[in-house]
N, C-alpha and C positions, 0 to 999 in steps of 0.2 A: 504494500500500500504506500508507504513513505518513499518509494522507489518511483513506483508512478507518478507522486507529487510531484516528485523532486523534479520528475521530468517534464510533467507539467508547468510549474516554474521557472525554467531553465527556458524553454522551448517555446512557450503560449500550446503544445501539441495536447487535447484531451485524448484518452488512452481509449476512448468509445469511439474516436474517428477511425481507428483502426480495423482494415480491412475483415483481419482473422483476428481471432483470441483464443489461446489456448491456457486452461486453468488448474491446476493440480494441486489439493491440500490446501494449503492456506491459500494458493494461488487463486486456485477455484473461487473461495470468497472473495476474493478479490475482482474476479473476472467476472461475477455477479453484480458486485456494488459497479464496478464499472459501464458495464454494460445496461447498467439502470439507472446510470446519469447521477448515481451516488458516492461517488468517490471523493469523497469531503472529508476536511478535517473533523466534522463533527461525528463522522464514520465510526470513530473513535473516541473523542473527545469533546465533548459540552462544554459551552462556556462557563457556566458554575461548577465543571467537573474537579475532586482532588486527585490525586492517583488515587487515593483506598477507592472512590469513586467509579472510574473505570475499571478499576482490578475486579469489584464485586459485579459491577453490572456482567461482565464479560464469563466471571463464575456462575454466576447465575443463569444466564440464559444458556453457554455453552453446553459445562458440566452438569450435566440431570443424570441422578442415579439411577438405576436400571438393576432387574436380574443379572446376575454375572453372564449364563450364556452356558452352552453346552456343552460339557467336558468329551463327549462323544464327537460333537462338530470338530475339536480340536483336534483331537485325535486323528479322525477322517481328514483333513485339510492341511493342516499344521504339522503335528509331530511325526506322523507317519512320512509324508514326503520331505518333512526336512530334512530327516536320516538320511534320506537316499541323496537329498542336494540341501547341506547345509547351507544358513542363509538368513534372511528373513524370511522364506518358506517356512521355518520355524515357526512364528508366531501366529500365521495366517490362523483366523480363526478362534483364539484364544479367547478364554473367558475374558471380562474388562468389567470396570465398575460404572461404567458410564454409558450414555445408550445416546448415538449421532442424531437422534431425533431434535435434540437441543442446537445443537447446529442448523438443520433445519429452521428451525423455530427464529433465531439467529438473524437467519437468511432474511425471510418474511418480515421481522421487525423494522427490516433497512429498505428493503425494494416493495416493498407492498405485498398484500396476497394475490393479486393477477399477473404482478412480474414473477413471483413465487412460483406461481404453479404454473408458468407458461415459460416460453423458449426466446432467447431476444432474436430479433428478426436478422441482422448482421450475423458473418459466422462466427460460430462460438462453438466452441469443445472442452467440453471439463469431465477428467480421465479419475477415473476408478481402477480398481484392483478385481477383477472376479473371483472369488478364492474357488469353485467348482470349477473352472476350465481352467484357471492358472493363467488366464490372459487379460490385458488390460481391456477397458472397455469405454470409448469416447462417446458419452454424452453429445447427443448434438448430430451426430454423425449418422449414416444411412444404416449401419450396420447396426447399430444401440438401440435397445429398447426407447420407446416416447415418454421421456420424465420431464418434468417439472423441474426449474431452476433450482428451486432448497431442495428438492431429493438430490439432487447430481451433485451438489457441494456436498451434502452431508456425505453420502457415498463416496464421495473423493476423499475426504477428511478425517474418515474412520478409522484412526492410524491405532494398528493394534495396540492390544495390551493397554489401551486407555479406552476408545470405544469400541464396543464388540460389533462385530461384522453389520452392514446396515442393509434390509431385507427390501427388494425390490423386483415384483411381479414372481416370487420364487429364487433370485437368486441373490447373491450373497456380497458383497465389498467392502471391502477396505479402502486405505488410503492410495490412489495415484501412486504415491511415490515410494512403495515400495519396490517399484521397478525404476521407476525414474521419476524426478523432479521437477522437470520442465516437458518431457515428450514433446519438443521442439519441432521433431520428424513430421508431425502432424500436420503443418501447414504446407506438407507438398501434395495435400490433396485438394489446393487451392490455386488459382490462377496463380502465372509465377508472380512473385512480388517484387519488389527493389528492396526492404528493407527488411530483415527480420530479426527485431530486439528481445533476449531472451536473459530474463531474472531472476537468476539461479541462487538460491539462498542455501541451499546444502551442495555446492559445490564450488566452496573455495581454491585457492589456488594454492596458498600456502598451508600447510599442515598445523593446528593447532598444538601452543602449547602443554603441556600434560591434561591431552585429550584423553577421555574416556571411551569405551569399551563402543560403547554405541555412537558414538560423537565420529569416529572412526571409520566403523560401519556406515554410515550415512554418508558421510563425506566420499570416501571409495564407491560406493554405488550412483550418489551424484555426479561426480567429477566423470566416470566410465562412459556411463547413457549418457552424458551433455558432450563429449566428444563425438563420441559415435554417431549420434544425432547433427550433429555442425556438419560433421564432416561428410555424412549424406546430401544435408543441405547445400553446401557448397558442390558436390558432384554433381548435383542436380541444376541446380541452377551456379550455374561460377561467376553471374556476372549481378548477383544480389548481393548487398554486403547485410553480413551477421556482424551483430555487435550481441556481447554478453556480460552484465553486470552479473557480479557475486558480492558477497559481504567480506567487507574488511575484518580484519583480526578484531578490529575493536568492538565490531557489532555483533560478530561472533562471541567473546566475552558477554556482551549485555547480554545476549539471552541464553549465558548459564546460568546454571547448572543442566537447567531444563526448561528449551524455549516454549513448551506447551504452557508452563508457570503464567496462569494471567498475569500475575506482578509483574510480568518481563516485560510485558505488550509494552509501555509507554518508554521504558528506558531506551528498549531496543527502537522503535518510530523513531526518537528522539535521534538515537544515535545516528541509524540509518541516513536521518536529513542533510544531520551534518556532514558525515563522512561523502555521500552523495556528489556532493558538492567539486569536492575535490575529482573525484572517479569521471563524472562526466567532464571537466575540463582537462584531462588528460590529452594529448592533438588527437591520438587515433581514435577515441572513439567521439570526443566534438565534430572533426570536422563532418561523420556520417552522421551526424545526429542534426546538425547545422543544416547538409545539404537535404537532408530528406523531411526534415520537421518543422524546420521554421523558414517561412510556412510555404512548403512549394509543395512536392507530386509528395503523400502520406500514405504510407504503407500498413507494416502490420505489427503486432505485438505477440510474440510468445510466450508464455507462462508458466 
């Protein structure tokens, strides 16, 4: 969200002019507020708001506790295939304390109930996890089921071990990213573009200092799909430029220990803006952000 700002400030570019959107996890919210013309500071933050303020609102509506979820599921989904490919295959499916319904609910708070339950007319794809077929699954797209804007975020969002899998006409999802973080790939089933800017927040460049177990994990599986993904993109089209924001060391600190922590939300925004800052005036990625944004031929945003 503070990423998109950022660029919105930088640029006059609002992130709804763009062509394509692709949304994953957090992204996915993001790619909803955007796409409903809500991508505001207040998105986040009221004018009377404190931090305890937004820390509770954001616990409240997100985290709704729920049954844990079925040890059987997990087994069938999770532990069984992870043995054979360790991973986050592992978790797929896992009890969780928490039920993506409130993410949902989330959703609808910010865009309305008819942006909610309907699809924005610009294209849009916001990626899920299947845990029965082991395959991801793009919202939005010809091949996906017909959902509603808060199902597809909360389904994107359902990052194990915190919400348990999120149920959809029978079948079952997790978070987007546990394959990948941005599934950038995605926008080459769109006209070609000129621009394609991709906001990878679990795929930093430098290696975090005494990083944890999972901090690791997520980084490695970021960093892998956002190559592999560019690097089809540019095969495909060689004569579009990709530009790719990741998060600074610093912003990476703000939101430890654990960026799901509502308490991070405002440190991390904060930080994000600032650091922003610098990242976009770097030459190589101003001057493609200069020539495609402000304000001539506007392309597309990845997520």
């Amino acid at each position: 969200m503070a990423a998109l700002m950022a660029l919105e400030l930088a640029t006059g570019w609002n992130a709804n002019e763009a062509d394509v959107m692709v949304g994953t996890s957090s992204g996915a919210f993001v790619t909803a507020l955007a796409r409903s013309d809500a991508l505001t500071l207040d998105s986040l933050v009221r004018p009377t708001d404190s931090k305890a303020d937004v820390t509770e609102r954001i616990r409240r509506h997100v985290y709704v506790k729920g049954p844990s979820g079925s040890l059987s599921r997990w087994l069938r989904h999770g532990l069984v295939p992870g043995v054979r490919r360790p991973g986050l295959t592992l978790f797929m499916g896992s009890p969780a304390p928490y039920h993506a319904r409130g993410i949902a609910d989330w959703v609808t708070s910010h865009v309305g109930t008819d942006a909610a339950s309907s699809w924005p007319q610009r294209s849009t794809a916001i990626v899920a996890h299947d845990i029965i077929s082991g395959s991801r699954t793009a919202f939005g797209t010809e091949a996906a089921p017909s959902v509603g804007l808060a199902d597809a975020v909360a389904a994107s969002s359902a990052v194990p071990l915190v919400f348990r899998p999120y149920q959809i006409d029978g079948n079952l999802y997790v978070d987007g990213g546990v394959s990948s973080g941005t599934h950038a790939d995605l926008v080459l089933g769109s006209d070609r573009l000129d621009l394609v800017l991709v906001i990878a927040p679990l795929a930093a460049e430098t290696s975090r200092k005494r990083a944890r177990i999972h901090e690791k994990v997520f980084d490695r599986v970021g960093s892998k799909s956002l190559k592999d993904e560019v690097e089809m993109i540019r095969s495909q089209w060689p004569d579009c430029d990709v530009v790719v924001l990741r998060p600074s060391p610093s912003v990476q600190n703000a939101s430890r220990p654990n960026p799901l922590d509502a308490a991070r939300s405002v440190p991390t925004f904060m930080r994000t803006l600032t650091t922003m800052k610098r990242t976009l005036a770097q030459p190589e990625i101003w001057e493609k952000l200069d020539h495609h944004l402000r304000p001539k031929t506007r392309k597309t945003v990845a997520r």
